[in-house]
Backbone and ligand atoms as CSV (ligand in chain L), in Angstrom:
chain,resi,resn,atom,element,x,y,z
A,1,UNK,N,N,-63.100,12.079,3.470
A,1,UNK,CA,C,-63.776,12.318,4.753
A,1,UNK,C,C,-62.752,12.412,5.893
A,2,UNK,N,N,-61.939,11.537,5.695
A,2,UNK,CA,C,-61.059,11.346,6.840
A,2,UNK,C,C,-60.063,12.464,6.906
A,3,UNK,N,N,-59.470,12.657,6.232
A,3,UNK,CA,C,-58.561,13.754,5.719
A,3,UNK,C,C,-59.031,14.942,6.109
A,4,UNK,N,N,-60.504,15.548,5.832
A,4,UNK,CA,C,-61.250,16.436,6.454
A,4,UNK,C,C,-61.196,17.094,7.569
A,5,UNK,N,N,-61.649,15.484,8.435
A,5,UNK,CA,C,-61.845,15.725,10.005
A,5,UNK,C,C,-60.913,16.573,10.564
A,6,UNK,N,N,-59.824,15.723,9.499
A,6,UNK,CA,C,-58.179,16.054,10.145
A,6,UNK,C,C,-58.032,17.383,10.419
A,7,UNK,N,N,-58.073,18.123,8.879
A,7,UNK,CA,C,-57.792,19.373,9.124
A,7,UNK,C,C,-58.794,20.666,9.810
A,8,UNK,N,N,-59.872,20.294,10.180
A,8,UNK,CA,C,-60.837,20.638,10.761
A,8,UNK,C,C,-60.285,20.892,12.258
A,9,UNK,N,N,-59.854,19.474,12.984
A,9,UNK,CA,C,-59.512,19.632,13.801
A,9,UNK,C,C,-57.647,20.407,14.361
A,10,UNK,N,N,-57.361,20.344,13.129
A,10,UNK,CA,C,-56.039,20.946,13.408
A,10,UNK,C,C,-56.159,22.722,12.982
A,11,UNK,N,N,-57.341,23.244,12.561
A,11,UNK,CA,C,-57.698,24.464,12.419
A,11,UNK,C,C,-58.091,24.568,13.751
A,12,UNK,N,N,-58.711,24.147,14.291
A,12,UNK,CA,C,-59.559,24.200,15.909
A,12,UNK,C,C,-58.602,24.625,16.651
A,13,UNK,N,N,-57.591,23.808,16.570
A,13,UNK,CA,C,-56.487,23.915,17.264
A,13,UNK,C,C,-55.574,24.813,17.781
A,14,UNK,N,N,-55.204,25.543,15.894
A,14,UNK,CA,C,-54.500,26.434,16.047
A,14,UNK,C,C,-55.639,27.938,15.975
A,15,UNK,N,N,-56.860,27.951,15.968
A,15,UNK,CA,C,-57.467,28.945,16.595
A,15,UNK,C,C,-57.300,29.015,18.323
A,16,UNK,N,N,-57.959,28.367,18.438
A,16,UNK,CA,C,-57.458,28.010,20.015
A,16,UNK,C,C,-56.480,28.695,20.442
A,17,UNK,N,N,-55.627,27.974,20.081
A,17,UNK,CA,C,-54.144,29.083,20.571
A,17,UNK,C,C,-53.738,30.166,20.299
A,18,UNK,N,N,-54.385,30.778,18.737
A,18,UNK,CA,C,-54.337,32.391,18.788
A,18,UNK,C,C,-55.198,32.572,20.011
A,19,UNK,N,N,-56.336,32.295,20.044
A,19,UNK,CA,C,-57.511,33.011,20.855
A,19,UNK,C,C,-56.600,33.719,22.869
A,20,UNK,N,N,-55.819,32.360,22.640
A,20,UNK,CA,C,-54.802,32.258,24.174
A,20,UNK,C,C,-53.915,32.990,24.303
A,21,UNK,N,N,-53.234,33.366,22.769
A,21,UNK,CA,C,-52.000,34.426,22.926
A,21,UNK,C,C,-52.955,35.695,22.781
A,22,UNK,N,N,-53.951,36.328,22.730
A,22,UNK,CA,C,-54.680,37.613,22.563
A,22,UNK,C,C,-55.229,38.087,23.944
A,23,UNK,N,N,-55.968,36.480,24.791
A,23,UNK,CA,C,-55.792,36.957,25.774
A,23,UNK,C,C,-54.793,37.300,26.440
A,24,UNK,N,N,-53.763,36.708,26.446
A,24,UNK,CA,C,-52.157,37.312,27.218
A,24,UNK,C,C,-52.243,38.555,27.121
A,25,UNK,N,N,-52.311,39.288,25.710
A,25,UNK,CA,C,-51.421,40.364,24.815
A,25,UNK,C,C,-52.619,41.175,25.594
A,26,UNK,N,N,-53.697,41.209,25.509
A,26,UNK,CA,C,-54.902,42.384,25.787
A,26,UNK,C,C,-54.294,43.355,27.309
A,27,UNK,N,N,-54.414,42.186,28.437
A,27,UNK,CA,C,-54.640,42.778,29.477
A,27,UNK,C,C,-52.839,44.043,29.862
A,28,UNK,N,N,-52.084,43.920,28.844
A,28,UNK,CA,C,-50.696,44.290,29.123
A,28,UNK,C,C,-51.071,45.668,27.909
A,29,UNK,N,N,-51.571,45.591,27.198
A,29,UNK,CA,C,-52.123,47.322,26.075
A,29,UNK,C,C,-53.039,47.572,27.000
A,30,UNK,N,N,-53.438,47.236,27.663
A,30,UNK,CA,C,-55.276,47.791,28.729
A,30,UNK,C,C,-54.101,48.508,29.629
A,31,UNK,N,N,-53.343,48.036,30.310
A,31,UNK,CA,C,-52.326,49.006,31.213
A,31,UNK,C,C,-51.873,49.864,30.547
A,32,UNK,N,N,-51.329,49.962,29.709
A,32,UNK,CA,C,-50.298,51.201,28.904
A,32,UNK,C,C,-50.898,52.120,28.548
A,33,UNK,N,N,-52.186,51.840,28.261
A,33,UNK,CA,C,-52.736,52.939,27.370
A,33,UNK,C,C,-54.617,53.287,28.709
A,34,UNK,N,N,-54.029,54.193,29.396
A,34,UNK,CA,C,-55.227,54.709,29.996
A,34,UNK,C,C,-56.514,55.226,29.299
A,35,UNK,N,N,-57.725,54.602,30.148
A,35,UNK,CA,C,-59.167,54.623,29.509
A,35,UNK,C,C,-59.255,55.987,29.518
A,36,UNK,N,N,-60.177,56.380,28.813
A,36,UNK,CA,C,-60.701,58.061,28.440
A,36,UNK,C,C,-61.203,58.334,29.856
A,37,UNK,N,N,-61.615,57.697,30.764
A,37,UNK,CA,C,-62.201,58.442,31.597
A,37,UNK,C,C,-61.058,57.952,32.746
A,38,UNK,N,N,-59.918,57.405,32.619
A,38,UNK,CA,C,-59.252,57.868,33.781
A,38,UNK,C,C,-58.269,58.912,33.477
A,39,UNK,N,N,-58.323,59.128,31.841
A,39,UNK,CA,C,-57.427,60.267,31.891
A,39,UNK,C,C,-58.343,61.586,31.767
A,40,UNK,N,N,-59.612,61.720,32.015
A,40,UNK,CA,C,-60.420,62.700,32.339
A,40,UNK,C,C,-60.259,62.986,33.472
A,41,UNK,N,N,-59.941,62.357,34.635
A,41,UNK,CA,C,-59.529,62.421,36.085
A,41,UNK,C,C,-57.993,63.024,36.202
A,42,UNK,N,N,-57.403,62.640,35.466
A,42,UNK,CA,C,-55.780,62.979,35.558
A,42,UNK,C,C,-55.632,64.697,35.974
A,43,UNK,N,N,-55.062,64.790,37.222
A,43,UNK,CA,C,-54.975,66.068,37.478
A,43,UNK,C,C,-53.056,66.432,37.876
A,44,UNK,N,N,-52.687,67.701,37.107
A,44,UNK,CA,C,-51.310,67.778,37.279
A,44,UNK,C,C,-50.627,68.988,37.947
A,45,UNK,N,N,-50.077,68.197,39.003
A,45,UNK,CA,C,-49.019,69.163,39.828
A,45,UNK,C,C,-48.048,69.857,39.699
A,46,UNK,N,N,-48.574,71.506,39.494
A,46,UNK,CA,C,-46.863,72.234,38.906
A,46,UNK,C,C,-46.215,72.752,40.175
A,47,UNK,N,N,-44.878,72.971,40.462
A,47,UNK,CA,C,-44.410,73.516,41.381
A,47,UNK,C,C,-43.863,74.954,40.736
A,48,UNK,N,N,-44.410,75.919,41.406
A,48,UNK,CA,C,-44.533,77.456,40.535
A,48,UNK,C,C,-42.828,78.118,41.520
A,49,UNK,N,N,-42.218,77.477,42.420
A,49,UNK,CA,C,-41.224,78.438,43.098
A,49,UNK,C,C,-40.082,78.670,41.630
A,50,UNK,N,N,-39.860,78.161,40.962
A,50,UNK,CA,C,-38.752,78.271,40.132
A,50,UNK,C,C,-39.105,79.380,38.643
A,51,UNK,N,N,-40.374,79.707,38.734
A,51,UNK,CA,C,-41.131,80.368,37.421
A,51,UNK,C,C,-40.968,82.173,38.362
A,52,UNK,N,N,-39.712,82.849,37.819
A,52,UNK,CA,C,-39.711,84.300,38.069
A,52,UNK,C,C,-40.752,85.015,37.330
A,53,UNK,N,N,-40.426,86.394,37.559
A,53,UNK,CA,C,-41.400,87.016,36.946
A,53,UNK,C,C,-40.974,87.309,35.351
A,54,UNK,N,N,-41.840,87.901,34.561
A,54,UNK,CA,C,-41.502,87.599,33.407
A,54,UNK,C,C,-41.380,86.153,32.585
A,55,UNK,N,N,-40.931,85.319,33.362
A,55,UNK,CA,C,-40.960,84.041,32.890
A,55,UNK,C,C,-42.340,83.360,32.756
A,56,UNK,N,N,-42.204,81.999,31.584
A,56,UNK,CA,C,-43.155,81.007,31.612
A,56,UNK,C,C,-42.787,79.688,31.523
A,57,UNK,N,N,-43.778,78.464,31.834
A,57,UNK,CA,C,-42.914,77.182,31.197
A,57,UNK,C,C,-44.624,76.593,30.547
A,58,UNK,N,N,-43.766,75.665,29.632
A,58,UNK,CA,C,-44.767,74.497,29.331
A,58,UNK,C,C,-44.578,73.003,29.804
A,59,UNK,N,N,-45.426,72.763,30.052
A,59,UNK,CA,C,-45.847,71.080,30.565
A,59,UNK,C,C,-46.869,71.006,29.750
A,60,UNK,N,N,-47.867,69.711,30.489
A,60,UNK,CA,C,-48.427,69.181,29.793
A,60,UNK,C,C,-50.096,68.722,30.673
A,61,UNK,N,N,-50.907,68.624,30.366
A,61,UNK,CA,C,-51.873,68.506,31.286
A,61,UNK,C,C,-53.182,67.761,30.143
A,62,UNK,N,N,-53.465,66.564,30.633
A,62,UNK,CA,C,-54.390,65.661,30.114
A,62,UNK,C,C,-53.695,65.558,28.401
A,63,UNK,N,N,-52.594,65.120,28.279
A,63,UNK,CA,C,-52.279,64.736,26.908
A,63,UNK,C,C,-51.931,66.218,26.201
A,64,UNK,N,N,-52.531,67.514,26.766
A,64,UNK,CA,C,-52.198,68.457,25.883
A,64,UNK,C,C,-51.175,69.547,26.974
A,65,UNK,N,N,-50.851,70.749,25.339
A,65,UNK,CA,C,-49.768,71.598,26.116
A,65,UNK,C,C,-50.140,72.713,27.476
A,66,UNK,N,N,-49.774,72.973,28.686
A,66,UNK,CA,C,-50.337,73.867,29.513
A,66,UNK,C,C,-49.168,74.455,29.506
A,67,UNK,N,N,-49.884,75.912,29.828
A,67,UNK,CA,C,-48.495,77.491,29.562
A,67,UNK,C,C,-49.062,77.900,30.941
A,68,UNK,N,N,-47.525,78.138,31.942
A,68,UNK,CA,C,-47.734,78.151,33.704
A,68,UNK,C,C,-46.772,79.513,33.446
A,69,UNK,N,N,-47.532,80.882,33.369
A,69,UNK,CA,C,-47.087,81.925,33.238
A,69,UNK,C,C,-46.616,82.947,34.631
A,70,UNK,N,N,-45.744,83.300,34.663
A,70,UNK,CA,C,-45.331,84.419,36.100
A,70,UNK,C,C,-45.413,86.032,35.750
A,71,UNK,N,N,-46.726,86.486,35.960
A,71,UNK,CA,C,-46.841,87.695,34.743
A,71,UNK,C,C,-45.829,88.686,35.989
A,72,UNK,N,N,-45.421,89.669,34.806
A,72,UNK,CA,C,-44.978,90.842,36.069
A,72,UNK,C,C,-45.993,91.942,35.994
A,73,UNK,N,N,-45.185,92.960,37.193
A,73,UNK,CA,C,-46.688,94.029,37.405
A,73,UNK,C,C,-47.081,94.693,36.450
A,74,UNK,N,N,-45.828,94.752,35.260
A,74,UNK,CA,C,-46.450,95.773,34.312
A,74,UNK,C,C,-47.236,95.020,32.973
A,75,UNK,N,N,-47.192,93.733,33.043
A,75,UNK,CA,C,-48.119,92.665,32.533
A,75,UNK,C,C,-49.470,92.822,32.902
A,76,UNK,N,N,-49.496,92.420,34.208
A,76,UNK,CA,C,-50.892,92.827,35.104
A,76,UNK,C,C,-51.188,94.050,34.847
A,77,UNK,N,N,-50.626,95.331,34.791
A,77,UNK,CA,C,-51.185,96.549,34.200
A,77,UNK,C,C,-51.967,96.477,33.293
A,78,UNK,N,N,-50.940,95.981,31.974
A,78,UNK,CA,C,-51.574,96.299,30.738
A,78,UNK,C,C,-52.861,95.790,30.117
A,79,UNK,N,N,-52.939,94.408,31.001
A,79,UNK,CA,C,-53.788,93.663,30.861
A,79,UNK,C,C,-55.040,94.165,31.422
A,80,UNK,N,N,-54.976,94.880,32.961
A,80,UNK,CA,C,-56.023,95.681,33.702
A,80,UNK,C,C,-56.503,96.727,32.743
A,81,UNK,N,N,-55.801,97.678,31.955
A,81,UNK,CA,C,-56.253,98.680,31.312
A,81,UNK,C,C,-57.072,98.230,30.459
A,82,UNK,N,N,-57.086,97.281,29.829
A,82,UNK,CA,C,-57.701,96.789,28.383
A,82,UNK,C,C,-59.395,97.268,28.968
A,83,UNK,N,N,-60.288,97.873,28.343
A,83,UNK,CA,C,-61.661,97.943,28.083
A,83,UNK,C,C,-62.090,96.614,27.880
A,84,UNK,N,N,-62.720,95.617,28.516
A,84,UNK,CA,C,-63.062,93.988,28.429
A,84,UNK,C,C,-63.891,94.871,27.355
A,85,UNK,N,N,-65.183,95.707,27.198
A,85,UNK,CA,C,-66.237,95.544,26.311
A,85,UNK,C,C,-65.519,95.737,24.855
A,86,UNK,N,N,-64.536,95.894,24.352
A,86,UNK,CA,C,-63.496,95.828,22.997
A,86,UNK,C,C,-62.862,94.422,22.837
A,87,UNK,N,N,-63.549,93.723,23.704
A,87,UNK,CA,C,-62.517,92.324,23.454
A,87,UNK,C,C,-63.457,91.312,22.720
A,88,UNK,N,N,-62.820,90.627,21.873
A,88,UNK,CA,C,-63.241,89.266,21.403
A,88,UNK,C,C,-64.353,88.613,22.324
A,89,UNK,N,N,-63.557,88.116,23.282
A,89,UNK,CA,C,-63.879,86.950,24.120
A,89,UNK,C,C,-63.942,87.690,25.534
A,90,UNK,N,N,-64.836,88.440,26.052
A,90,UNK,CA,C,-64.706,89.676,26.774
A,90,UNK,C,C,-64.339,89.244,28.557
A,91,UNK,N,N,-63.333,88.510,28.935
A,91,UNK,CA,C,-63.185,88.228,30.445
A,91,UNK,C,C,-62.225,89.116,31.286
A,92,UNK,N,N,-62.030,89.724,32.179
A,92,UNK,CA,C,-60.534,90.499,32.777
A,92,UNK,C,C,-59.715,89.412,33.579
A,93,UNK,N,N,-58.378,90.198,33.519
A,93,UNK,CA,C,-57.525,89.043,34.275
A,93,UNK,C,C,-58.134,88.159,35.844
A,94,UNK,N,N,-58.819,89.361,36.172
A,94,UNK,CA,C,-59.195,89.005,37.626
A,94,UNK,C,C,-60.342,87.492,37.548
A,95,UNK,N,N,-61.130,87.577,36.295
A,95,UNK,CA,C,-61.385,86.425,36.114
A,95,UNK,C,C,-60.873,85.112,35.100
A,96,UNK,N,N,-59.360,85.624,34.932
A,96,UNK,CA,C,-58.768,83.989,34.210
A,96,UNK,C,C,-57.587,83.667,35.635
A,97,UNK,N,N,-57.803,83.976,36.837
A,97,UNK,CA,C,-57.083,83.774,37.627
A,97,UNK,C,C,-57.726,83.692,38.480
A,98,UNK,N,N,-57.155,83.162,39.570
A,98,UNK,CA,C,-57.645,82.440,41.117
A,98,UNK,C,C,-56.901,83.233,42.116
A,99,UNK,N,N,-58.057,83.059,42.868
A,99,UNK,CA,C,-57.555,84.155,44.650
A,99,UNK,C,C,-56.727,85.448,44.565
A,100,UNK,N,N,-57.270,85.681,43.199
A,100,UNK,CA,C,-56.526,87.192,43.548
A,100,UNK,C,C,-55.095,87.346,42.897
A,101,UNK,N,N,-54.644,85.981,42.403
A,101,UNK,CA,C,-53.200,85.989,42.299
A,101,UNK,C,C,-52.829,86.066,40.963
A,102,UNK,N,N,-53.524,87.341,40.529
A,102,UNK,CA,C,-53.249,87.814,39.079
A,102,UNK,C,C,-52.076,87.360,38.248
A,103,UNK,N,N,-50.900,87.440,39.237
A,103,UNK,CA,C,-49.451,86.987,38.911
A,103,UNK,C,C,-49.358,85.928,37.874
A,104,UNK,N,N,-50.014,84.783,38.330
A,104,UNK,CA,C,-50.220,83.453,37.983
A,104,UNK,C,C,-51.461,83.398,37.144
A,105,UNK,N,N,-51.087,83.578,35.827
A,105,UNK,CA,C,-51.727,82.944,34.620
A,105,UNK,C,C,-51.577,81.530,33.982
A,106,UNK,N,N,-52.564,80.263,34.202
A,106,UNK,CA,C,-52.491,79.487,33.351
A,106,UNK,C,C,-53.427,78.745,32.152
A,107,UNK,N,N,-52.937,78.797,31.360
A,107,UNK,CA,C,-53.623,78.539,30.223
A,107,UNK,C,C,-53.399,77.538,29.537
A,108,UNK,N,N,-54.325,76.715,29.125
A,108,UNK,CA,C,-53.945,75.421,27.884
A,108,UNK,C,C,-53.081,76.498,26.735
A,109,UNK,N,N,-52.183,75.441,25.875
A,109,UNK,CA,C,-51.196,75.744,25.464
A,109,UNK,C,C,-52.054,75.815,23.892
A,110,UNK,N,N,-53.021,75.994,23.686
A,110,UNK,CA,C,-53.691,75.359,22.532
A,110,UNK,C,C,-54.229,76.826,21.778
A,111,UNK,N,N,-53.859,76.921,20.352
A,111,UNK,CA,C,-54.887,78.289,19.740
A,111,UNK,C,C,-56.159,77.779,19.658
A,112,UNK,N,N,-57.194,78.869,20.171
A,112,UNK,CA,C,-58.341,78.128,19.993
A,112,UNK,C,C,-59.353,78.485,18.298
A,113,UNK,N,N,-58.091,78.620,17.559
A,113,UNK,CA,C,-57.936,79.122,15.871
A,113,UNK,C,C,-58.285,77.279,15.502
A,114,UNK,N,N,-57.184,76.805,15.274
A,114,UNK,CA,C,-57.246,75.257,14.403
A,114,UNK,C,C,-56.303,74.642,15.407
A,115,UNK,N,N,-55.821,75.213,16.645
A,115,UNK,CA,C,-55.139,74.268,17.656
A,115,UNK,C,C,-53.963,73.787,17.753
A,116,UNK,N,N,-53.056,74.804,16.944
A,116,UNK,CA,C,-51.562,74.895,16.674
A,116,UNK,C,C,-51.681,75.453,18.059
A,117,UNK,N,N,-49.633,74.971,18.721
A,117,UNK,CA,C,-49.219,75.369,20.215
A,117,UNK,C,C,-48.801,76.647,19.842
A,118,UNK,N,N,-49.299,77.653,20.473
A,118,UNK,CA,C,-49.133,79.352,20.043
A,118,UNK,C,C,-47.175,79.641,20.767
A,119,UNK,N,N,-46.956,80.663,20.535
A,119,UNK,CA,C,-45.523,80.934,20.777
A,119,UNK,C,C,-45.531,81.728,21.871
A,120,UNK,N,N,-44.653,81.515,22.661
A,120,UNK,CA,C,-44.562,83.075,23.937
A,120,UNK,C,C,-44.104,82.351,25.444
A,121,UNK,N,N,-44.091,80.838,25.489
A,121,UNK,CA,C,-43.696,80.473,27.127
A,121,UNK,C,C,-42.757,80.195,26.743
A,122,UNK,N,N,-41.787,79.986,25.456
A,122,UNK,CA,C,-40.450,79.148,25.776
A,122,UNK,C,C,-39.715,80.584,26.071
A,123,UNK,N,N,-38.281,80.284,26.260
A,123,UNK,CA,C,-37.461,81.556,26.555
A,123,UNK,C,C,-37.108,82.103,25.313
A,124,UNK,N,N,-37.199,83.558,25.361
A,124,UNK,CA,C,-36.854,83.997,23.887
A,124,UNK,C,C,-37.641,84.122,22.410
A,125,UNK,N,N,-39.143,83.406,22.717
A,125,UNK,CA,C,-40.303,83.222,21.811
A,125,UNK,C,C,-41.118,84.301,21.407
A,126,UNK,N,N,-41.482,84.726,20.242
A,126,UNK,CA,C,-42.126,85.638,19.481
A,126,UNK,C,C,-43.360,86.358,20.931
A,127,UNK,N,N,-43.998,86.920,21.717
A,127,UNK,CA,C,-44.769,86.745,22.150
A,127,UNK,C,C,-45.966,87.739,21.018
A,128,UNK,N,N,-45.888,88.086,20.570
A,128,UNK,CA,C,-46.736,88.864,19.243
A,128,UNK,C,C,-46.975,90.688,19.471
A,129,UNK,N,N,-47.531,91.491,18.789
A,129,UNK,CA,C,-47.680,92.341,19.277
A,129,UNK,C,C,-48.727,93.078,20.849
A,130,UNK,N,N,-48.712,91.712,20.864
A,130,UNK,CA,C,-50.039,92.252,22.165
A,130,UNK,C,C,-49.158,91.166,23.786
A,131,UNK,N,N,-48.074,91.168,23.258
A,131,UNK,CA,C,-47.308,90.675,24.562
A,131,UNK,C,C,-47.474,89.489,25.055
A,132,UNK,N,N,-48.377,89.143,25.015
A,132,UNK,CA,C,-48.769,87.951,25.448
A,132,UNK,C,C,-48.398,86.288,24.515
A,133,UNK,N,N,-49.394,85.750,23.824
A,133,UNK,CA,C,-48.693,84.722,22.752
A,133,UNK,C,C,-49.101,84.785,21.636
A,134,UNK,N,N,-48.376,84.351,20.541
A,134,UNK,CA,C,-48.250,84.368,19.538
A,134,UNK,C,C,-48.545,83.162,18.533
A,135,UNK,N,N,-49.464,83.028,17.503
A,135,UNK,CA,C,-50.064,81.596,17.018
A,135,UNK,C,C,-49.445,81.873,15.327
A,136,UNK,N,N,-47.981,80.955,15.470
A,136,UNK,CA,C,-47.602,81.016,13.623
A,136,UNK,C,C,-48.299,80.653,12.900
A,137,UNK,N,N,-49.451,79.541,13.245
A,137,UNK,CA,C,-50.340,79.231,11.785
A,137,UNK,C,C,-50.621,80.252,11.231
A,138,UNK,N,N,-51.694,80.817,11.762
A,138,UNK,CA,C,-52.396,81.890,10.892
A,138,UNK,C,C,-52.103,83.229,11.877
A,139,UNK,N,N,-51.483,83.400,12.372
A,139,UNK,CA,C,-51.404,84.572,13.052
A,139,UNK,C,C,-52.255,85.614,13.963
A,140,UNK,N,N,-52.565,84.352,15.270
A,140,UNK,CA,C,-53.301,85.027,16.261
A,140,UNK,C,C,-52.603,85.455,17.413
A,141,UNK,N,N,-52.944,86.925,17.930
A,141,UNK,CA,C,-52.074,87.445,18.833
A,141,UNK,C,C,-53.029,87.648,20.339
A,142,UNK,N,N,-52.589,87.120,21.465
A,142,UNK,CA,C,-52.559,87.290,22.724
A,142,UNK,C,C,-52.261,87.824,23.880
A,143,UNK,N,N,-53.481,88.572,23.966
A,143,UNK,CA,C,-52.020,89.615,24.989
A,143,UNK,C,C,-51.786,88.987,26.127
A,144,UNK,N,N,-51.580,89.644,27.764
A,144,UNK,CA,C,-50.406,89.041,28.675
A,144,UNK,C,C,-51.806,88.882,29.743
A,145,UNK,N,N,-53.178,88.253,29.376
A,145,UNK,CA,C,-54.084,87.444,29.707
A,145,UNK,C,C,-54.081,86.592,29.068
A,146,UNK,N,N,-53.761,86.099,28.275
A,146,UNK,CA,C,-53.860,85.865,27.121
A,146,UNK,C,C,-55.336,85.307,26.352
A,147,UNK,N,N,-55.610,86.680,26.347
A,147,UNK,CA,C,-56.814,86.979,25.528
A,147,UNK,C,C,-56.505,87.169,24.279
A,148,UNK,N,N,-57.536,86.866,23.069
A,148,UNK,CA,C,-57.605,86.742,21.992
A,148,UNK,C,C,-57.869,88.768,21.268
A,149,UNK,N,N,-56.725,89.080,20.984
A,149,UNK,CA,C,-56.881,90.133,20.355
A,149,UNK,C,C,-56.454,90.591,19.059
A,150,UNK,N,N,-56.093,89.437,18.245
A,150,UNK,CA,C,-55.661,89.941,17.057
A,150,UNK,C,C,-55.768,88.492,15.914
A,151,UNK,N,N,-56.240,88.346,15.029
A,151,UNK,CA,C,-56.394,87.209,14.380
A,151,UNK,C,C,-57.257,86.448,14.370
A,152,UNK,N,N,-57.433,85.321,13.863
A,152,UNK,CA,C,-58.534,84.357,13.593
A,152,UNK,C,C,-59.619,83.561,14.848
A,153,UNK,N,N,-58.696,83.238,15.614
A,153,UNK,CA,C,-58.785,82.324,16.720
A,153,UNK,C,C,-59.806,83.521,17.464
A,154,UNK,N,N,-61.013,82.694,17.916
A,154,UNK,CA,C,-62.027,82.704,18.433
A,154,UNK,C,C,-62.844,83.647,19.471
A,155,UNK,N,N,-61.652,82.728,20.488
A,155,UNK,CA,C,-61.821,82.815,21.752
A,155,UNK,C,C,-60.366,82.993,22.940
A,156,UNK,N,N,-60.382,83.456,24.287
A,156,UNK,CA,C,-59.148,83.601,24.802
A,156,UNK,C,C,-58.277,81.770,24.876
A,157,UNK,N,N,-57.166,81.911,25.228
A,157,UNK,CA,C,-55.857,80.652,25.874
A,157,UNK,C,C,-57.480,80.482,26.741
A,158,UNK,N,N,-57.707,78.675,26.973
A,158,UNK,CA,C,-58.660,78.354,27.796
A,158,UNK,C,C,-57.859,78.059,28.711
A,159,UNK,N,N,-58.905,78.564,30.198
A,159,UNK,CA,C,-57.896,78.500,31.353
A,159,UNK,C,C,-58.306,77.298,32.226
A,160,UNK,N,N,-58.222,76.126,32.177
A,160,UNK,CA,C,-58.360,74.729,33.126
A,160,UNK,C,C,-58.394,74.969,34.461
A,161,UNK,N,N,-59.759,73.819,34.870
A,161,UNK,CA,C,-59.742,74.251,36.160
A,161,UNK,C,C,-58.136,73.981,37.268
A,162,UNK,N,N,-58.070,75.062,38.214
A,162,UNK,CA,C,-56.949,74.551,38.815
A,162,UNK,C,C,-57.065,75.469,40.110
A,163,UNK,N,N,-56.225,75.164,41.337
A,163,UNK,CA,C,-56.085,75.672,42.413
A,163,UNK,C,C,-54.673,75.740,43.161
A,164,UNK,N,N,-54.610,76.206,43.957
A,164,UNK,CA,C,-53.312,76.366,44.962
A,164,UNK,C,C,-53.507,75.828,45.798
A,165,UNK,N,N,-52.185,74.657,46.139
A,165,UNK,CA,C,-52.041,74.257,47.159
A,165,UNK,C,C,-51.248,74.520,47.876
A,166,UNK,N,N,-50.445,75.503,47.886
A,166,UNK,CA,C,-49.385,76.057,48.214
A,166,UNK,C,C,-49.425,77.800,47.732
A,167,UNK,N,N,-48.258,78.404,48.648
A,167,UNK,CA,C,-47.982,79.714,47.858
A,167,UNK,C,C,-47.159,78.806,46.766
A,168,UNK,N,N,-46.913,78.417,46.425
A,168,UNK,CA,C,-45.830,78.184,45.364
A,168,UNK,C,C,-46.272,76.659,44.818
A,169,UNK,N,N,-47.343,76.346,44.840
A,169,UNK,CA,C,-47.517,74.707,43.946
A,169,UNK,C,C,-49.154,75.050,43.345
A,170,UNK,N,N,-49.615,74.158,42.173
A,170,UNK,CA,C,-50.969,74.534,41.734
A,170,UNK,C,C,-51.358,72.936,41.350
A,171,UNK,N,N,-52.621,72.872,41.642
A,171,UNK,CA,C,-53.293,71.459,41.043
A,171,UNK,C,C,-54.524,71.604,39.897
A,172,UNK,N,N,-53.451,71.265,39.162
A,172,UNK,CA,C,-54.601,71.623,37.374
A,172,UNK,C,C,-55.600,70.509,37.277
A,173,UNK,N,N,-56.696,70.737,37.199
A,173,UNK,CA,C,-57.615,69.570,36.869
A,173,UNK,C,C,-58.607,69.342,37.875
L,1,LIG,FE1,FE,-53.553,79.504,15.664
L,1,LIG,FE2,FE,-54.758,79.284,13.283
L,1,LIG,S1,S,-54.226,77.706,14.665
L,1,LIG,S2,S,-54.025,81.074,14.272
């Protein structure tokens, strides 16, 4: 009986004090790792003066890849000519872009195939036969909207909400 108590109470004990080191440990992972809905809020600031024409970059926007494209005019051409009623996913540039500023294409970085990062913003990258980007999984091609015109994938590069705050800065999200 006695012996019992004992260890009864020396289990108590050392529960107890896990229970004390978990509270410590919790509230320090609750910081590091942001709730789903404040990173649903997370909105990201690109500064576009350094992106020439022809050029693109990738960042990153809510955990995933964003492609911050500087189309040139003969981009914007080719893209204007396209017949929307022949397209996949049938939108014109004038509507995957804001205020007019055709120039400035941005798009999640994501195929909307199985969600491999498609090829075409780094420097020097495959952009596919339709100019735009290029998806090595299975081989979906994008032209310089980057609309879905060749391959598996669905639908166009989805374009996140975003705006200008500047001639030269954008707020994604
Ligand atoms: Fe891009 Fe399949 S994931 S083509």
């Amino acid at each position: 009986e006695e012996v019992r108590r004992r260890d009864f109470i020396n289990i108590a004990a050392v529960s107890f004090a896990g229970m004390g080191a978990v509270a410590v440990v919790v509230p320090l992972i609750d910081q590091m790792n942001p709730s789903a809905d404040v990173l649903a809020l997370a909105s990201t600031e690109v500064d576009l003066s350094a992106i020439q024409p022809g050029q693109a970059i990738k960042t990153t926007f809510r955990s995933q890849p964003l492609f911050v494209r500087h189309l040139t005019p003969k981009e914007i051409a080719e893209a204007d000519k396209v017949d929307v009623a022949t397209l996949r996913d049938p939108q014109t540039l004038e509507e995957r872009t804001v205020d007019g500023k055709k120039q400035w294409l941005i798009t999640m970085g994501v195929c909307t195939h199985l969600g491999c990062v498609p090829l075409g913003a780094g420097e020097g990258e495959n952009r596919g036969e339709y100019g735009g980007y290029f998806c090595p999984c299975h081989g979906s091609s994008y032209d310089t909207a980057a609309r879905i015109r060749k391959g598996p994938a669905p639908k166009n590069l989805e374009v996140p909400e975003f705006k200008f705050t500047s001639d030269t800065a954008i707020l994604v999200g």
